[in-house]
C-alpha atoms as one frame of an Amber mdcrd trajectory, in Angstrom:
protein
  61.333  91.380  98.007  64.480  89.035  98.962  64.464  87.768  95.135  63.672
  91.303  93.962  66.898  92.236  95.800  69.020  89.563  94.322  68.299  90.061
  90.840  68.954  93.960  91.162  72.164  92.967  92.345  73.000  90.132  89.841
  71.950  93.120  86.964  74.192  95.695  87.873  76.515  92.890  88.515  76.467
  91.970  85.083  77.362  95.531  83.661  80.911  95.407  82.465  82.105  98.538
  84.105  85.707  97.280  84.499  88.814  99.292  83.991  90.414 100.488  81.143
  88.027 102.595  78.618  84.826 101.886  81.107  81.314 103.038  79.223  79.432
 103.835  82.401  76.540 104.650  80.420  74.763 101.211  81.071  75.093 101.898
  84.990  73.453 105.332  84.446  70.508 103.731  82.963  70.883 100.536  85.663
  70.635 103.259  87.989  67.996 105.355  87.272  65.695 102.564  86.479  65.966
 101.849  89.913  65.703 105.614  91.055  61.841 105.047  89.130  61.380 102.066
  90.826  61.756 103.536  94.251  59.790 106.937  93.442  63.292 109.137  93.778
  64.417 111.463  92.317  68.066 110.728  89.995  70.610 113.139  89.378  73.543
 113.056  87.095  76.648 115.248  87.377  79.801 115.140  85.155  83.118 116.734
  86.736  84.801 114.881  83.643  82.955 113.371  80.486  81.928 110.249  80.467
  82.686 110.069  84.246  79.679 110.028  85.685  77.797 110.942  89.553  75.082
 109.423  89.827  73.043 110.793  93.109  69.738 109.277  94.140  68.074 111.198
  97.034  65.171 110.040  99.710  64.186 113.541 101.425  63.805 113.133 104.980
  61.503 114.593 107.467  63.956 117.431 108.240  65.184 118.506 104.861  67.726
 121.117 106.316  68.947 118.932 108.502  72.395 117.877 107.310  72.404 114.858
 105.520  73.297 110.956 105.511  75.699 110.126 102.229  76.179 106.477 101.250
  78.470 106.139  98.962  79.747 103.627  96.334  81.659 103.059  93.318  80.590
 102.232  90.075  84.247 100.398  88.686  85.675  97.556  89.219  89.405  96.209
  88.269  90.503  94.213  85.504  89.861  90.251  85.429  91.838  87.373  84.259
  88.764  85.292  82.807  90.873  82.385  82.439  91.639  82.096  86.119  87.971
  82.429  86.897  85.408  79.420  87.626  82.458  81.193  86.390  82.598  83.771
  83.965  83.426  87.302  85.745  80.442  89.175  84.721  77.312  86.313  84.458
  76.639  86.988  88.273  76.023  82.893  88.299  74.958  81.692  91.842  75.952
  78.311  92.597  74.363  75.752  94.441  75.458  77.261  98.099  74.140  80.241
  97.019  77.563  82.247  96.010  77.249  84.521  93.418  80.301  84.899  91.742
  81.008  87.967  89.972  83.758  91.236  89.964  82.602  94.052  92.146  80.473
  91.205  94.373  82.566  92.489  97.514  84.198  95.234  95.787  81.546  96.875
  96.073  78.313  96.985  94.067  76.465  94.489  96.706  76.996  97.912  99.230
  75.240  99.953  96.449  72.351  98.037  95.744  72.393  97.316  99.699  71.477
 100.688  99.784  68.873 101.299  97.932  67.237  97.338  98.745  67.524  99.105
 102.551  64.952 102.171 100.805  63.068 100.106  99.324  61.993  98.417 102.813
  61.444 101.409 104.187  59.695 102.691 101.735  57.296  99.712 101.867  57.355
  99.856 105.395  55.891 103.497 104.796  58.935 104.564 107.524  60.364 108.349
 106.995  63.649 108.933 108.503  64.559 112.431 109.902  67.751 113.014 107.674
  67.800 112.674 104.331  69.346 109.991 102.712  71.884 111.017  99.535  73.238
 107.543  97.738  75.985 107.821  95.433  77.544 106.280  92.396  80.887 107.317
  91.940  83.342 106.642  89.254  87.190 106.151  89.034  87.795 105.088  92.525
  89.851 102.379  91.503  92.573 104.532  89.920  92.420 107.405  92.810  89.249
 108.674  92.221  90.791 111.883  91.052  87.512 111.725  87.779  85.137 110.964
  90.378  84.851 112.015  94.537  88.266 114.104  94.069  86.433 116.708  92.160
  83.171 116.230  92.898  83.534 117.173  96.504  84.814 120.585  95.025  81.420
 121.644  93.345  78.390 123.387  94.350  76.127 120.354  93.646  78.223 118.319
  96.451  77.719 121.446  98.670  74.204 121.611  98.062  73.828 117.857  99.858
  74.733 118.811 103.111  76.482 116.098 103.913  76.789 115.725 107.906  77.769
 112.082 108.037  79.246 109.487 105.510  79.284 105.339 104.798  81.430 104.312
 102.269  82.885 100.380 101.838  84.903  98.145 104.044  86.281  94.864 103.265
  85.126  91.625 103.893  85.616  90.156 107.257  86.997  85.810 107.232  85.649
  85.434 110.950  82.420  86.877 112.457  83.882  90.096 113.925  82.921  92.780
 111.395  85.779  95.092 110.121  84.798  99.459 110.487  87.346 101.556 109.133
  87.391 105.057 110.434  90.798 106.360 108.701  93.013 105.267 105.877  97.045
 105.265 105.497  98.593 108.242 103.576  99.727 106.680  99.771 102.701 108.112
  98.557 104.112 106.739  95.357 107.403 107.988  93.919 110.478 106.509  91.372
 113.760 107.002  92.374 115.690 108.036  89.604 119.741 106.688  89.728 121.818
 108.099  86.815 125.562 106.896  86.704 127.921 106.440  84.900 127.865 104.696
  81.780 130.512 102.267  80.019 131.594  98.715  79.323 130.162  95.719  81.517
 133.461  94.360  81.832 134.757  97.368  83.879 134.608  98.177  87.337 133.528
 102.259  87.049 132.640 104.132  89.896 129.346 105.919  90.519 127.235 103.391
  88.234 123.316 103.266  88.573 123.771 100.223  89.678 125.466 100.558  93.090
 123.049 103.324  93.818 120.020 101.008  93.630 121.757  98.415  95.889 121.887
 101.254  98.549 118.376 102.503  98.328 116.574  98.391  97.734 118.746  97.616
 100.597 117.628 100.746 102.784 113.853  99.907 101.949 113.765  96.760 102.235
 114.582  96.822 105.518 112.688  99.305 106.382 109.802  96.809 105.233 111.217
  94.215 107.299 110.743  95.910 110.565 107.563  97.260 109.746 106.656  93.407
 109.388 108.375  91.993 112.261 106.506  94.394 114.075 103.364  93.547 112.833
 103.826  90.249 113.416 104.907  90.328 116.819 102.173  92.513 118.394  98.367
  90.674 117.823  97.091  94.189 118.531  97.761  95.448 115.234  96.647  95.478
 111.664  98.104  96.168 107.935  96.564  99.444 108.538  98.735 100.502 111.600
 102.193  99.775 109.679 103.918 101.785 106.718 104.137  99.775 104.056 106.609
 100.217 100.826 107.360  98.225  98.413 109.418  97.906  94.797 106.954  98.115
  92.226 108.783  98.780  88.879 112.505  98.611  88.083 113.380 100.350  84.395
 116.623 100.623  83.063 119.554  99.278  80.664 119.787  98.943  76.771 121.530
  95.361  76.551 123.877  93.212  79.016 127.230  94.367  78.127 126.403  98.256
  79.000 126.180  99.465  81.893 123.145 101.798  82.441 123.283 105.725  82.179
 120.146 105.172  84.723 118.202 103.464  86.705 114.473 103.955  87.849 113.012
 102.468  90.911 109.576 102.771  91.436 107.825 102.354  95.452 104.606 102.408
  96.783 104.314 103.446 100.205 101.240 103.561 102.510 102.344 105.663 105.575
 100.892 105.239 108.978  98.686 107.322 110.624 100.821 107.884 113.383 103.552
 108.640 111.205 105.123 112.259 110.625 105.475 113.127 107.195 108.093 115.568
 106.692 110.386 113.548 108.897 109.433 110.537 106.359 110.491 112.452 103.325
 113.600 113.773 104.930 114.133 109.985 105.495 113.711 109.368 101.665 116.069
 112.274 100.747 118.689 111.470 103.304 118.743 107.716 102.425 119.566 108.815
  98.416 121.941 111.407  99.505 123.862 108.591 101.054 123.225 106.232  97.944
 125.233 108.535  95.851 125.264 112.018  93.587 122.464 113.450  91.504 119.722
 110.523  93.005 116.262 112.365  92.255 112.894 111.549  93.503 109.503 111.729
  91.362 106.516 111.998  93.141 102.989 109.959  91.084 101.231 110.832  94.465
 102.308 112.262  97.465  98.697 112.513  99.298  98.561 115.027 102.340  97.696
 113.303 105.877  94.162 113.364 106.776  92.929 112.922 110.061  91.011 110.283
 110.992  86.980 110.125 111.846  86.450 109.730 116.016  85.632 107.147 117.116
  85.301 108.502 120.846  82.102 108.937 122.621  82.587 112.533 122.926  80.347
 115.026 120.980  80.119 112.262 118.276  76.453 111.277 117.987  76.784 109.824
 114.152  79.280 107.307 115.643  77.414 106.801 118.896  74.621 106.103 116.547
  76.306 103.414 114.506  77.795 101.859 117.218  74.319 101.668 119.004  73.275
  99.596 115.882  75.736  97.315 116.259  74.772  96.284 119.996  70.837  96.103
 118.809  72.372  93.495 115.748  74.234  91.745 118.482  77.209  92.214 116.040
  80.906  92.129 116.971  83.255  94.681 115.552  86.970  95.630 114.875  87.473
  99.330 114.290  90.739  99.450 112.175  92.612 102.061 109.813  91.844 100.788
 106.087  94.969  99.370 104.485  94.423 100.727 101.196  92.708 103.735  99.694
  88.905 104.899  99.477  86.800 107.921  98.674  86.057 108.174 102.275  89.008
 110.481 102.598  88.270 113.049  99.963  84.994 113.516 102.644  87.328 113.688
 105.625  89.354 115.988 104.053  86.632 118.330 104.054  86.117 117.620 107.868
  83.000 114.922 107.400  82.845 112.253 109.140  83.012 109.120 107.235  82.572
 105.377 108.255  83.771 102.589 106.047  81.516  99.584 105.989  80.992  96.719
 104.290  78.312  94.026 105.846  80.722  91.548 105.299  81.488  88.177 107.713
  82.363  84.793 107.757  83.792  84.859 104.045  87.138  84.559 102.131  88.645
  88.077 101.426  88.326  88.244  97.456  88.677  92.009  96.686  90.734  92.486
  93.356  91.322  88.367  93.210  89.982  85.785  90.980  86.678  84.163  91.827
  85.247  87.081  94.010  82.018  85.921  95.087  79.298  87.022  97.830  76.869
  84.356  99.238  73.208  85.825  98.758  72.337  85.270 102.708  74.893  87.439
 103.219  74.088  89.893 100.372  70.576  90.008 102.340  71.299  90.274 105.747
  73.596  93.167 104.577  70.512  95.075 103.490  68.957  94.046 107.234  71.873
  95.567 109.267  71.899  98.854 106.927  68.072  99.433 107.698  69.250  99.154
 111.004  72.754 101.040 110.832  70.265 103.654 108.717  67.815 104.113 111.392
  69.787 105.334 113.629  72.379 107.219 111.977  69.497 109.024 109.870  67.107
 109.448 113.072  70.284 111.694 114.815
């Protein structure tokens, strides 16, 4: 069953679903094969064509019981093959046992974890109470606005039921597992400075120029402090700062004009802790002061959503999951993810939602050449979610 597992995992690794212009076609099919193989029904729902949900459901003992959904996505991100040891999508395993591959960690190994955790159970002729929805999601890498965005809008997400959700983590370098139970608010936005415009060998007033000195200057250290105080108090992770930083700069037609305009573009991942109309006001009071007719444009100005509890009050699901943990004899970190998931389309809608990837005791590759996952890990992943699943599912 362990080489069963591996090979599953080394075949959907080996589908090219990789951003731009992804087919996701040859994942449907990956997908439902598997579906057959584990006598379960396969559904497929399109929000947007040729985005694809795939939803493969084990029924439970109590059907109206609300449910258990594990989710996943089906993209990954762009390689650089020529940076790569291996090629990115051969799935080769090496003679430790690391199989390199894009999506390894990020995050097919948690979808086919899923379903290798079934198919114990399944063998093991064990029924859990709750049912068990796992999901294939696209688009998540580019905001997931194809894929969970809208899906959690229809009737067919409705009809699941969800009570409780896992979704993926990241990779943990020691042995203290990472569990994300929130995620930072992304805002991304280009500051637009027009000026005036004339010959570079003047000194004009009011130039694009000056006005992008103010603002770089006024973020940047912003970003500073944000650092120095993440470095200065062990307590805290990327997740608990607010992050921004320059991501584009447009502007200028040769070097002896001075610009009509110049566009800065940020990404910022607010804090949870942070209020944010007071950080717009921030944003608009630090261009007011840069200079006249500064504009902002907002790519994606995400609301705040509150985090999952993690207390022990009234929170069996979690009580559940953290009961697993002390059976594994596992060590864990509870954090606020750095980045962006699906999970918070679900909490949006008020569901709890864990993120979780079985992860120790390896390099964090996500997005970077060579991603690789060693295949003891890959299995004792599928060991600690038919554990994790027992309990949360048996609620």
């Amino acid at each position: 069953m362990d080489q069963q597992a591996i090979e599953n995992f080394r075949e959907y690794l080996r589908i090219p679903s990789v951003h731009p212009d992804i087919n996701y076609e040859p994942c449907v099919v990956f997908l439902q094969k598997q579906a057959k193989s584990l006598g379960l029904p396969c559904a497929v729902h399109y929000c947007h064509p040729k985005n694809p949900i795939v939803i493969i459901s084990w029924i439970g003992k109590e059907p109206t019981a609300p449910s258990i959904l594990l989710n996943s996505h089906m993209d990954v991100v762009p390689v650089f093959e020529d940076k790569w040891k291996y090629k990115p999508f051969d799935a080769h395993i090496d003679e430790h046992g690391n199989i390199y591959a894009r999506g390894s960690q990020d995050m097919k190994c948690v979808g086919i974890q899923y379903l290798e955790a079934v198919r114990r159970f399944k063998a093991e002729n064990v029924v859990l109470k709750r049912t068990l929805h796992i999901s294939f999601v696209p688009d998540e890498e580019v905001g997931g606005i194809l894929g969970m965005q809208d899906f959690v809008k229809t009737d067919q997400f409705r009809n699941l039921n969800v009570g409780f959700a896992l979704d993926e983590g990241i990779a943990s370098v020691g042995d203290v597992m990472r569990v994300f139970y929130g995620e930072r608010t992304i805002w991304q936005f280009k500051l637009h400075c027009p000026g005036q415009t004339g010959h570079g060998a003047l000194l004009l007033d009011n130039t694009a120029g000056e006005k992008v000195r103010y603002l770089m200057d006024k973020f940047s250290d912003f970003r500073a402090g944000e650092k120095k105080r993440l470095e200065s108090d062990p307590k805290l992770t990327i997740g608990d700062v607010t992050t921004v930083n320059v991501t584009m700069l447009r502007g200028g037609v040769q070097p002896n004009v001075i610009p009509e305009e110049f566009v800065v573009g940020i990404d910022s991942r607010i804090a949870v802790t942070t209020n944010l109309n007071e950080w717009e006001s921030m944003i608009n009071r630090w261009c007011k002061e840069a200079g006249k007719d500064i504009w902002v444009e907002y790519i994606r100005k995400n609301p705040c959503i509150p985090v999952t509890k993690i207390d022990d009050t009234n929170n069996a699901y979690w009580n559940a999951f953290q009961a697993a943990f002390e059976d594994l004899g596992l060590k864990m970190k509870t954090e606020i993810f750095p980045a962006g998931t699906d999970s918070r389309f679900l909490r949006e809608l008020g569901i709890p939602a864990i993120g979780f990837s079985p992860i120790n005791n390896t390099p964090i590759l996500l997005h970077d050449h060579d991603e690789f996952l060693n295949s003891a890990m890959f299995l004792r992943g599928i060991e600690i979610y038919c554990k994790l699943l027992t309990k949360v599912a048996n609620v």
